[in-house]
VEXDREN-2710 file (C-alpha; in Angstrom, 1 decimal):
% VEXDREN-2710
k/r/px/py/pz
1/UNK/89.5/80.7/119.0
2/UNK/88.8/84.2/120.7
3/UNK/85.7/84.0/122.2
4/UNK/85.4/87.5/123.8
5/UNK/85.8/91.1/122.7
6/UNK/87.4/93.8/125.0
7/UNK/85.8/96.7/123.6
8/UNK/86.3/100.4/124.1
9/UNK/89.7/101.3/126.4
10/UNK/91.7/104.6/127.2
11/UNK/95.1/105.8/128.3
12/UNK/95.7/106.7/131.9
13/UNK/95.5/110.5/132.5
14/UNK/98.6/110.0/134.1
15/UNK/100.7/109.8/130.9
16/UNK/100.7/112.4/128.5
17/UNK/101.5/112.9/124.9
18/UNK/104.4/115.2/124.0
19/UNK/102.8/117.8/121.5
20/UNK/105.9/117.0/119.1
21/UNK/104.6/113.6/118.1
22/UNK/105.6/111.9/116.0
23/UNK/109.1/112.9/117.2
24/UNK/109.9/110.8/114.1
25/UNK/108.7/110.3/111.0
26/UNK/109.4/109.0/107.7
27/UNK/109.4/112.5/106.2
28/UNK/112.4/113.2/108.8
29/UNK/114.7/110.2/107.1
30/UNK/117.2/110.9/104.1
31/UNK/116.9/107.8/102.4
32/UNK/113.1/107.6/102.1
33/UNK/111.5/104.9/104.0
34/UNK/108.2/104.5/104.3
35/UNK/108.0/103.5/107.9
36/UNK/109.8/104.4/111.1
37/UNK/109.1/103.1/114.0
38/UNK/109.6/100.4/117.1
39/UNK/112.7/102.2/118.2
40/UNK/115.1/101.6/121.1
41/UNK/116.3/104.5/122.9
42/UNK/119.1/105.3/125.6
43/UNK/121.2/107.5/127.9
44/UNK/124.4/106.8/126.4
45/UNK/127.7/108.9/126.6
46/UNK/126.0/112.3/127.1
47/UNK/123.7/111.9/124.6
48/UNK/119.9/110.5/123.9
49/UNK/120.5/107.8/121.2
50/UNK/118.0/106.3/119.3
51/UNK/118.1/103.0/117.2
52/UNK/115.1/102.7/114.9
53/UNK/113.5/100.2/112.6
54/UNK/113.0/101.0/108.6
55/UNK/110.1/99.8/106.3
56/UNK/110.3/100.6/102.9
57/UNK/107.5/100.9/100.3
58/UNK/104.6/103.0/98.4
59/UNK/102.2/105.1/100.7
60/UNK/100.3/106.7/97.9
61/UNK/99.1/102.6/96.8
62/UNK/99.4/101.4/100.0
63/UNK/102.3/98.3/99.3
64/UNK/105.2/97.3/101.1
65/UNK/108.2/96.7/99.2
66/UNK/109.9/92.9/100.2
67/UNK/111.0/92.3/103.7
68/UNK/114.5/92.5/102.9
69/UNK/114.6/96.0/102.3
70/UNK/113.7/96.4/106.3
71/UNK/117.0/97.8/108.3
72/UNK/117.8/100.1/111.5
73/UNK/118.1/103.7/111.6
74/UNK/120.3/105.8/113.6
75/UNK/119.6/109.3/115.5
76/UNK/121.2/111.5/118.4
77/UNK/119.5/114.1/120.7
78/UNK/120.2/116.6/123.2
79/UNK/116.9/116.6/124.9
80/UNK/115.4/113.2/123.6
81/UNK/112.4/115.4/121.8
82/UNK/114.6/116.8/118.5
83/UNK/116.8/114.4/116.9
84/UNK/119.7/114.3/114.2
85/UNK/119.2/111.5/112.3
86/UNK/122.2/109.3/110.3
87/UNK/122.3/110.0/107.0
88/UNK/122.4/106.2/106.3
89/UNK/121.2/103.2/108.1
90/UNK/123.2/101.9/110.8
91/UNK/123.0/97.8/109.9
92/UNK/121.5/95.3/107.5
93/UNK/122.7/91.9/108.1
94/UNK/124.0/90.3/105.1
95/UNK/124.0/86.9/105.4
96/UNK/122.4/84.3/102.8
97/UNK/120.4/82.7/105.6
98/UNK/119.2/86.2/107.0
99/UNK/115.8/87.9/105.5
100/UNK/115.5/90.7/107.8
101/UNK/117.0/92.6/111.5
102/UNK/113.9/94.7/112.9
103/UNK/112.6/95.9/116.3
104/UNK/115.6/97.0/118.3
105/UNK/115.7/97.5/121.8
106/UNK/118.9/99.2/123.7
107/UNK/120.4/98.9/127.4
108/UNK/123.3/100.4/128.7
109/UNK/124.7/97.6/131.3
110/UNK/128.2/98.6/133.3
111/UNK/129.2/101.6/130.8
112/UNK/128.3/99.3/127.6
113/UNK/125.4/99.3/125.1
114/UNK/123.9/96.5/124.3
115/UNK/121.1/96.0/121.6
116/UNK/118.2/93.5/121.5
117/UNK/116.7/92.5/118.3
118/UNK/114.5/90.2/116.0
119/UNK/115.7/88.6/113.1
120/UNK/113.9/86.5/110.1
121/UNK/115.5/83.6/108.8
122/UNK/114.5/81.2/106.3
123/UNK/114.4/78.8/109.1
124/UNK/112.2/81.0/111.5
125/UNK/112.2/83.8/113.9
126/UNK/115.2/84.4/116.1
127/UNK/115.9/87.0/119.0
128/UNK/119.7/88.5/118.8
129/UNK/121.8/90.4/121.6
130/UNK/124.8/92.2/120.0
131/UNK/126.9/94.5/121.6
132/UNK/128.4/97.9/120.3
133/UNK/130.5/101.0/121.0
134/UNK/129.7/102.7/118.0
135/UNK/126.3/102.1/116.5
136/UNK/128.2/101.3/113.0
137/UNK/129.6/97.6/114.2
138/UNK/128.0/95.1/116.0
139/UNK/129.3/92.0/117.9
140/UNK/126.5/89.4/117.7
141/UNK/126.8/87.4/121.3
142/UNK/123.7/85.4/121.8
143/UNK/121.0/84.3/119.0
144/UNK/117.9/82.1/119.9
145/UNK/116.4/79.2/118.4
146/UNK/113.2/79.8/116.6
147/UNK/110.6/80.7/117.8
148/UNK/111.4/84.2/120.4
149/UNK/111.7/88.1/120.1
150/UNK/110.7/90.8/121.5
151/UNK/114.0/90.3/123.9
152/UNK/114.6/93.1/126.3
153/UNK/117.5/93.3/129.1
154/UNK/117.7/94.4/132.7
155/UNK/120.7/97.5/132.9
156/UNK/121.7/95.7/135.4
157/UNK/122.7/92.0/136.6
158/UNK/120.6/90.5/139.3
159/UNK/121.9/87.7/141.6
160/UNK/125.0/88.1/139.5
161/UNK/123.3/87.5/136.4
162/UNK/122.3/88.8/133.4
163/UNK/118.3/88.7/132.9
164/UNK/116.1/89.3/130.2
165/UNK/112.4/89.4/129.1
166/UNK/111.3/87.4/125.7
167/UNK/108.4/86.3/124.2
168/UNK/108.5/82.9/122.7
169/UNK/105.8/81.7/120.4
170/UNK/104.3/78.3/121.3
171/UNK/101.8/77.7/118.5
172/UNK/101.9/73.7/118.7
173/UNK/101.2/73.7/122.6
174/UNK/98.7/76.8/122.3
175/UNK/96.2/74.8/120.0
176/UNK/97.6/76.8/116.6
177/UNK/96.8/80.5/117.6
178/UNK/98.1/83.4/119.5
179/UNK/98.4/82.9/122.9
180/UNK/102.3/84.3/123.6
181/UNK/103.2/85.1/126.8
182/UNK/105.9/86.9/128.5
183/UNK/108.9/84.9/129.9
184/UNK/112.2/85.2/131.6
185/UNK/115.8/84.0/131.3
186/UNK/119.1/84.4/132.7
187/UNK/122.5/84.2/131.5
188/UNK/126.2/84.3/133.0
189/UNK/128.2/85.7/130.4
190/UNK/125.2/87.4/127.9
191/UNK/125.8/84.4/125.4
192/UNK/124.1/81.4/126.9
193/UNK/120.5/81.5/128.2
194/UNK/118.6/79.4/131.0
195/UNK/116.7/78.9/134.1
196/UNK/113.5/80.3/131.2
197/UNK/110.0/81.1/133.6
198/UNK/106.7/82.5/132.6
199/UNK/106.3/85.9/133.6
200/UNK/103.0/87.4/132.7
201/UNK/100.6/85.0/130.7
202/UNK/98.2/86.7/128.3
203/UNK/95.3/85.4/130.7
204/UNK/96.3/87.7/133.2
205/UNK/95.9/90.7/131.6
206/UNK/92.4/92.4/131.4
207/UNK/93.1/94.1/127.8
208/UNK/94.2/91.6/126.0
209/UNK/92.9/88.3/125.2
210/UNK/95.2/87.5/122.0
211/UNK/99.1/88.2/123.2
212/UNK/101.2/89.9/125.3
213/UNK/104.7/90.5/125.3
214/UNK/107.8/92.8/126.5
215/UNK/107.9/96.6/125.5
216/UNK/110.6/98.7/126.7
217/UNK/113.6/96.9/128.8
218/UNK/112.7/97.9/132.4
219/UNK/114.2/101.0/134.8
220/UNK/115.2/100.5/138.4
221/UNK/113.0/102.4/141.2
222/UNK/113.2/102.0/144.7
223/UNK/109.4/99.9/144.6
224/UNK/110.8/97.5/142.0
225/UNK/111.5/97.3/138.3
226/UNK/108.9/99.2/135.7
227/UNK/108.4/97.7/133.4
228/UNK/106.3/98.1/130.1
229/UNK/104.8/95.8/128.1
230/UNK/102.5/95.3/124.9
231/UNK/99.2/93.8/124.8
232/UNK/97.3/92.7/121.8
233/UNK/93.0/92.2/121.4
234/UNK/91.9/90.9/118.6
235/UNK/88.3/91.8/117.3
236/UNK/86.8/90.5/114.1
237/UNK/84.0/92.7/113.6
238/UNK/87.3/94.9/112.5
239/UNK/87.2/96.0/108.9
240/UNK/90.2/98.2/107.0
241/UNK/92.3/99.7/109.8
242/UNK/95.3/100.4/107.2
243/UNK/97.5/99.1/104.0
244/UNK/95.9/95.8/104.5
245/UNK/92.6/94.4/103.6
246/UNK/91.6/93.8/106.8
247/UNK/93.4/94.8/110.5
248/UNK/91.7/93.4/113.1
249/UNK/94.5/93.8/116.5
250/UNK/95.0/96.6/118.5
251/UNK/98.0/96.9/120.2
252/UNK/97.9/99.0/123.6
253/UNK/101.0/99.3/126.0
254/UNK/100.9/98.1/129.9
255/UNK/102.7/98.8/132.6
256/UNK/104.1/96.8/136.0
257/UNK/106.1/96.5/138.6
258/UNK/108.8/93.4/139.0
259/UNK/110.9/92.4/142.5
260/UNK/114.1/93.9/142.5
261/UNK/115.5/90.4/143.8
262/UNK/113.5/88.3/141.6
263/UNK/111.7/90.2/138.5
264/UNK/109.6/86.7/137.5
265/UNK/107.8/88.1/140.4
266/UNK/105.0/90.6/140.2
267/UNK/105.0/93.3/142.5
268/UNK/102.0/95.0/140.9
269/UNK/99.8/95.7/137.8
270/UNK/97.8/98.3/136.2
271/UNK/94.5/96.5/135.1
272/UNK/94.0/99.1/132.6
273/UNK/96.6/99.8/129.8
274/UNK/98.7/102.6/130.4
275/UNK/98.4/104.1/126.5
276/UNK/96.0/103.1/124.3
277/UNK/95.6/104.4/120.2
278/UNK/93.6/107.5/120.5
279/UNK/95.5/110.0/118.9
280/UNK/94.8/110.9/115.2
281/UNK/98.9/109.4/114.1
282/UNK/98.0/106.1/116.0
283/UNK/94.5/105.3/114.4
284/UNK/94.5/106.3/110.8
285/UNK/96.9/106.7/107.9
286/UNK/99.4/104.1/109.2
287/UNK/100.3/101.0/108.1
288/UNK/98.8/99.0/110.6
289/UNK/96.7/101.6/112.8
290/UNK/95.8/101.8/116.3
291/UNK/99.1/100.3/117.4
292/UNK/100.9/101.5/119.5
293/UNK/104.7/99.7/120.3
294/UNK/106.6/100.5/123.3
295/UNK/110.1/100.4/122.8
296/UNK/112.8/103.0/125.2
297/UNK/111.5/104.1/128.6
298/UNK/114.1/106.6/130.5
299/UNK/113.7/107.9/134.0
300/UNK/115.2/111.2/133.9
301/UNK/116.8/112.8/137.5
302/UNK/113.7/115.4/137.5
303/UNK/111.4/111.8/138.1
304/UNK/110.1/112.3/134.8
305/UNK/109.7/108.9/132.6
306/UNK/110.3/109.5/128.8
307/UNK/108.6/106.1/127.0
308/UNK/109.2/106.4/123.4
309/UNK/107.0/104.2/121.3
310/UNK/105.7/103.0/117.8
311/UNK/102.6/104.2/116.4
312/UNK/100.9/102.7/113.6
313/UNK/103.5/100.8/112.7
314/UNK/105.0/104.3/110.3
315/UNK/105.9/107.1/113.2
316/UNK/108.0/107.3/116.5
317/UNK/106.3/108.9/119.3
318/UNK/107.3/109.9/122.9
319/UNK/104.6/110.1/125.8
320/UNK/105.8/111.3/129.4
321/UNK/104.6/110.7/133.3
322/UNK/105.8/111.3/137.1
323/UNK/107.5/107.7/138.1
324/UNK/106.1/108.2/141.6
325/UNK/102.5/108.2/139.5
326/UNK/103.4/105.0/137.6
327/UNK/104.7/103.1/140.8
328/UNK/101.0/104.0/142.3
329/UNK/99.1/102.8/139.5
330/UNK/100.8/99.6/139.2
331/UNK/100.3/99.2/143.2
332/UNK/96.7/100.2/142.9
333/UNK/96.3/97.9/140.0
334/UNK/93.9/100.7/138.6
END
C-alpha cells in the first residue's frame, strides 16, 4: 500500500529538449502503428541505429489492438536527430508459446551489437539478449526465467565479465504490489547469468515510491559509469491521464554514477530526477501520458550526451546535456 504522494517535480536545467521532438512518431512509420516508442539506440558502423517498439491500435477511440500485434521497428541516421525508418518491422517472434517482443535496448560490446529485450509468454514475463549483424536476424543467447526485464548491458566486460542491469519482479516477497528494484548480474559467455545483487532499491530514490528500474544501458566516463534509470510514483487522486479509464503513474527518468570496478556500487545520485513529463507530447494525447522511458544514451566526442527516450508511451524523443554537467549532479546528489 502507498502511503505517501511525491507531488510536484521538474527536470534538471541541465538537460534540454531537442526542438525536433518527437524525433519519432507514429505519423513517421509506413505500416501505421499507433505507438512508437521505448527505443534502443547506438553508434554502430558509421551510423546512428535505432531499434524501436510498435503498438498498434485506434487513436481516434482510444483502443489498443491485441498484444500480439506489438513488434520492433527499424531506423538509421546520420546525425541521431533525422531518421530513415525501415519500411517493415525488423522482428516478430513467432513462436506458439511467445505473445509479444517489446522494449529493446542496444550495446555495441567488442565490434558486436547486442540487443536486450522483454518478451511475454503464456508462462510469464522473460528478459532476452540476442545478438545481430544485421538488424533482420537475430541469434537468441540468453532468456530469463519469469519474472525480469528491463535488461540492459555494460559495452564493455568488467573483471572479465559480462554485466548487466535487470529488474526482476518480486510480487510474493514484496507483500503483492510494486516494489521492483534494480539488480545486477554477470555472465561469462552472455548465455548464463549469476552472482545477481541489488543495485538501487526503490526506497532509495526520493521520486519514486512505487518502482524503479534500468533505463538506458550505461556509458563509460572517467568518474564511473552513467547510468540512467526510470522511476515510477504512483498517485491515486489521478483521474484520466490517457486511453485508459484511469492512469495514475508517472514515470520520470534518474540518473547515477556506478564504480568502474564494481557497478553494484554507487558512486553518486541525483536526488531529483533528471527529466520529468512537462512537455506538451509527454502529458497529454498519449497512450499513457506523463511518461517518460529512457531507452539509448550516447556520449558523443564533443562531451555532449544524446538520451533518447519514450514519451507517453506513442512518440520517441531525444533530450541532450554536457557529461561533465551530469557527473556533477550525480556527485552533488542535487
Amino acid at each position: 500500500m502507498i502511503d505517501f504522494t511525491i507531488g510536484n517535480l521538474q527536470s534538471s536545467v541541465l538537460v534540454h529538449r531537442h526542438p525536433a521532438n518527437p524525433i519519432l512518431a507514429p505519423r513517421d512509420i509506413p505500416y501505421n502503428p499507433a505507438m512508437v516508442f521505448n527505443a534502443g539506440v547506438v553508434k554502430y558502423q558509421g551510423k546512428y541505429v535505432m531499434v524501436f517498439r510498435n503498438d498498434y491500435g485506434d487513436e481516434v477511440n482510444q483502443t489498443i489492438l491485441p498484444h500480439t500485434t506489438t513488434n520492433l521497428g527499424l531506423a538509421f541516421s546520420d546525425d541521431g536527430v533525422k531518421w530513415e525508418v525501415n519500411p517493415f518491422p525488423c522482428w516478430s517472434w513467432e513462436d506458439e508459446e511467445v505473445i509479444r517482443v517489446y522494449d529493446p535496448r542496444l550495446t555495441v560490446i567488442e565490434g558486436k551489437c547486442y540487443m536486450c529485450f522483454a518478451v511475454d509468454t503464456k508462462h510469464g514475463l522473460r528478459g532476452g539478449i540476442a545478438a545481430t549483424d544485421d538488424f533482420s536476424s537475430f541469434e537468441i543467447l540468453s532468456l530469463s526465467v519469469p519474472d525480469n526485464r528491463n535488461m540492459v548491458l555494460f559495452p564493455e566486460r568488467i573483471g572479465g565479465k559480462y554485466v548487466r542491469l535487470e529488474r526482476p519482479f518480486p510480487v510474493y516477497s514484496r507483500h503483492g504490489i510494486d516494489r521492483f528494484d534494480m539488480w545486477m548480474s554477470d555472465s561469462p559467455d552472455l548465455r548464463y547469468w549469476g552472482n545477481s545483487k541489488l543495485v538501487l532499491a526503490v526506497e532509495q530514490v526520493p521520486f519514486a515510491n512505487d518502482k524503479i528500474g534500468p533505463g538506458a544501458p550505461p556509458i563509460k566516463t572517467d568518474k564511473g559509469w552513467l547510468t540512467s534509470f526510470h522511476a515510477v510514483d504512483i498517485d491515486s487522486s489521478r483521474g484520466k491521464n490517457g486511453w485508459e479509464e484511469t492512469w495514475k503513474k508517472r514515470y520520470t527518468a534518474g540518473i547515477m554514477l556506478l564504480d568502474l570496478v564494481d557497478p553494484s556500487r554507487i558512486v553518486g545520485m541525483s536526488s531529483s530526477p533528471l527529466l520529468a513529463p512537462e512537455a506538451a507530447y509527454e502529458i497529454d494525447g498519449g497512450f499513457r501520458n506523463h511518461v517518460i522511458f529512457p531507452g539509448g544514451m550516447i556520449l558523443e566526442d564533443s562531451g555532449e550526451v544524446k538520451i533518447y527516450y519514450g514519451a507517453a508511451d506513442t512518440v520517441e524523443c531525444l533530450a541532450t546535456a554536457d557529461v561533465d554537467d551530469l557527473i556533477r549532479l550525480c556527485l552533488e546528489g542535487k
